[in-house]
C-alpha positions as CSV (number, residue, x, y, z in Angstrom):
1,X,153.9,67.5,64.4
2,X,152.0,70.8,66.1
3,X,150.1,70.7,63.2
4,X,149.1,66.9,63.1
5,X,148.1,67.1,66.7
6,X,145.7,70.4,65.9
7,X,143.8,68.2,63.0
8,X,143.8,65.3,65.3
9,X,141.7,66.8,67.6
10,X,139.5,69.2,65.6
11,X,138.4,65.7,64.0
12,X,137.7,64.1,67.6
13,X,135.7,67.2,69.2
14,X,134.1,67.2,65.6
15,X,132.7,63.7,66.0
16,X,131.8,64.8,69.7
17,X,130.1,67.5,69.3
18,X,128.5,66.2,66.1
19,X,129.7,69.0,63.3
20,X,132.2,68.9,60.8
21,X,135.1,71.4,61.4
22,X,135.9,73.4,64.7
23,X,138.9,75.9,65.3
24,X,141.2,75.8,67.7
25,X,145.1,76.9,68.3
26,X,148.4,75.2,67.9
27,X,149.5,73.3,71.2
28,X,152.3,74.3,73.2
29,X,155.6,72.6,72.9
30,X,158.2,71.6,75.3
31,X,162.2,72.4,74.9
32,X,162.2,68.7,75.1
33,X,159.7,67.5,72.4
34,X,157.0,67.0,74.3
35,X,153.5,68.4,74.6
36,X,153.5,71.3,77.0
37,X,151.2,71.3,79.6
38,X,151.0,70.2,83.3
39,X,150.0,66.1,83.6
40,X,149.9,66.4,87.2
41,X,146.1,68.4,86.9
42,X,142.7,67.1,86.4
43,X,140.0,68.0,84.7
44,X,136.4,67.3,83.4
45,X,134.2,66.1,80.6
46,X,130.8,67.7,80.7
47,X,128.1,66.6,78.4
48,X,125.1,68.5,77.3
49,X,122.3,66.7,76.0
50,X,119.8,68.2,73.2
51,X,117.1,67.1,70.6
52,X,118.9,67.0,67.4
53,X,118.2,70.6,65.0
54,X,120.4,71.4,62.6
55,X,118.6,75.0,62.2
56,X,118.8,75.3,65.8
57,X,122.4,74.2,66.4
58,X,123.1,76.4,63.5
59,X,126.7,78.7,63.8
60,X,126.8,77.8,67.6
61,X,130.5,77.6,68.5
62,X,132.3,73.8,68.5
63,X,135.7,74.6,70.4
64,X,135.3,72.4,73.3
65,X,134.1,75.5,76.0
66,X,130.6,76.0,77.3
67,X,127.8,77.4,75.1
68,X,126.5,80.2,77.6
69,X,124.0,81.1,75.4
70,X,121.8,77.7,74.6
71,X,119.9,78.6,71.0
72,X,116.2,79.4,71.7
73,X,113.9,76.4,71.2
74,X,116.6,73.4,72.3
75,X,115.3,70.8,73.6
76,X,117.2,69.3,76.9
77,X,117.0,65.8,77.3
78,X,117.0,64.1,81.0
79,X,117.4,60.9,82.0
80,X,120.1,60.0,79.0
81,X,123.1,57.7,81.1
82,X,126.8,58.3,79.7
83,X,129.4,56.1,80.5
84,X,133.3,57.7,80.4
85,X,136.0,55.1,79.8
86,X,139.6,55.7,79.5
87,X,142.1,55.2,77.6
88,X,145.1,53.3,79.5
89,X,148.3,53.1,78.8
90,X,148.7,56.3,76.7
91,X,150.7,59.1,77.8
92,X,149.5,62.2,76.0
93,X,152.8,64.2,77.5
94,X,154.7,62.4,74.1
95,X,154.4,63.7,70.6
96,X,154.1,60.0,69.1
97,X,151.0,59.5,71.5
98,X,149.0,61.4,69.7
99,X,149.3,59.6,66.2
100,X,146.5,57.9,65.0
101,X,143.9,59.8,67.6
102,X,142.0,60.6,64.5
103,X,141.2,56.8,63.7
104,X,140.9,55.2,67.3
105,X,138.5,53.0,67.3
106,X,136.8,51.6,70.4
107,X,134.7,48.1,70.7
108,X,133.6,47.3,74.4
109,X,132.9,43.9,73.6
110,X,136.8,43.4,74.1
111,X,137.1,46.6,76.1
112,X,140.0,47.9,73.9
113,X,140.5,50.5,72.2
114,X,143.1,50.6,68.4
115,X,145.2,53.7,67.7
116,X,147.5,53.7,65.6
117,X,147.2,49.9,64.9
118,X,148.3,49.5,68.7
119,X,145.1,48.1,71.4
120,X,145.2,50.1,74.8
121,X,142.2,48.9,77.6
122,X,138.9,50.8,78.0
123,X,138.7,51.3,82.0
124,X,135.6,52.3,83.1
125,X,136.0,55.7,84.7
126,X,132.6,57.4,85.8
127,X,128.7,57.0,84.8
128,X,126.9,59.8,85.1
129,X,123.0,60.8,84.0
130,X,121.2,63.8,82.7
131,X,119.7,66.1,85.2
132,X,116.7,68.4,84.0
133,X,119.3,70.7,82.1
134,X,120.1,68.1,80.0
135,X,124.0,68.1,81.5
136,X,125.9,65.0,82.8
137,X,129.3,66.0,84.5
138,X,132.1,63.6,84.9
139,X,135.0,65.5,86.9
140,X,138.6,64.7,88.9
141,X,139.7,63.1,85.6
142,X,143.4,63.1,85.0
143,X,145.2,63.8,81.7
144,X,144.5,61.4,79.1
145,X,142.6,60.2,75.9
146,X,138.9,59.2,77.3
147,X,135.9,57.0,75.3
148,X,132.2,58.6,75.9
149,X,129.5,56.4,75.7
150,X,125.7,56.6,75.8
151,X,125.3,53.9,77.4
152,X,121.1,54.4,78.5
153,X,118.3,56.4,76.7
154,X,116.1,56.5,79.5
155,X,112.5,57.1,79.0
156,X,113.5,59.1,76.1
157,X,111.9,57.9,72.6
158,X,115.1,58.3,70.8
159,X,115.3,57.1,67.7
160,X,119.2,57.2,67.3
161,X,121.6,57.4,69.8
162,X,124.8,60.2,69.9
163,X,128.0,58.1,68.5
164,X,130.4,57.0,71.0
165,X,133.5,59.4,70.9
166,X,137.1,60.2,71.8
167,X,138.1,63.5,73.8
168,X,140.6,64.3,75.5
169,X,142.6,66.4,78.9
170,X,143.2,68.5,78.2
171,X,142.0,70.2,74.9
172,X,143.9,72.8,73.1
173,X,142.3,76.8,72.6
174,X,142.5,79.6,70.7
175,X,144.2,81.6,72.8
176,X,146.9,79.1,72.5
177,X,146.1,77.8,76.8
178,X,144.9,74.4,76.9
179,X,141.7,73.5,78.6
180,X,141.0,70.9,81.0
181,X,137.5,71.1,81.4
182,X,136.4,70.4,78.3
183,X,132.0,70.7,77.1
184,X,130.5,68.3,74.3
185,X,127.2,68.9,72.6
186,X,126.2,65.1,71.1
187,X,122.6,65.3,69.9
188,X,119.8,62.5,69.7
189,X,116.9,62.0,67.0
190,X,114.0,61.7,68.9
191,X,111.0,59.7,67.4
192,X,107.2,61.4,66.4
193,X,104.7,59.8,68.2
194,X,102.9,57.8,65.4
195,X,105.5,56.8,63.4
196,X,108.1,53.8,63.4
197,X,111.6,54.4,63.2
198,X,113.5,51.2,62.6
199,X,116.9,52.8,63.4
200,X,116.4,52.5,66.6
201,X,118.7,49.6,68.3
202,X,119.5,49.2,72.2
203,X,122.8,48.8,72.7
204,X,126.0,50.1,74.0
């Protein structure tokens, strides 16, 4: 089950931060079964908002923790709104909790979100936008499985907008500690002046 839960979330801080793989450790478990770590703290989701390149993105770390070190030549974007919805009803404390993370699905035209073939409701949490860094930072949040939306572009000619994603408090590390303040990296395609880009679709 240790296992399961590692995959599980490699796959959903893959989607968020846009790569394919990312390592982390084995989570913790309790005498009793359950996932070991301390429910009664909060923590934070903190988004960092770039141009999409590949070539600049290129061998960056994708473990959930802060890139300290932004690559030379990334392009911040400002003014990009995010929208952090969570997921209620699921208690991440339970080793059956966490099956089927790595097919939720979420649709907030019904404000649900499907694991495991079971709906839970989408509560809106925060909404936060990009300061000049690029960095939107939703904090107090308490354990749980959250939805991250871009929910406005801004004056930003972005062609395609980041995917929503799941993530959640807190994430497992390396060092086998779990972090609750957890850094995602989804990137925009940003449209050439001059040219069309039919991709492009304004929506939630």
């Amino acid at each position: 089950m240790v296992r399961c839960i590692h995959a599980i979330l490699a796959f959903l801080i893959a989607c968020a931060l846009g790569v394919a793989t990312f390592a982390v450790a084995p989570f913790a478990m309790g005498a009793d079964g359950n996932i070991d770590f301390d429910t009664s703290r909060t923590g934070s989701i903190t988004v960092h908002k770039y141009e999409e390149d590949s070539a600049t993105w290129a061998n960056q770390k994708n473990d959930g923790t802060e890139i300290t070190n932004i690559p030379e030549g990334a392009n911040p974007l400002s003014g990009v709104q995010f929208t952090v919805y969570q997921v209620d009803g699921l208690d991440l404390s339970k080793q059956e909790s966490w099956t089927g993370l790595d097919s939720a699905t979420g649709d907030l035209t019904t404000g649900k979100a499907t694991i495991d073939g079971t709906e839970y409701t989408l509560t809106q949490k925060d909404q936060q936008t990009t300061d000049s860094n690029g960095t939107a930072a939703f904090t107090n949040l308490p354990v749980g499985l959250y939805y991250v939306v871009e929910s406005n572009i801004g004056n930003n000619e972005i062609t395609e907008k980041a995917q929503p994603f799941f993530v959640t408090i807190p994430f497992a590390q390396a060092n086998n500690t779990w972090n609750y303040d957890v850094h995602a990296y989804p990137k925009n395609v940003l449209n050439t002046p001059g040219e069309e880009d039919c991709r492009y679709q304004q929506h939630p």
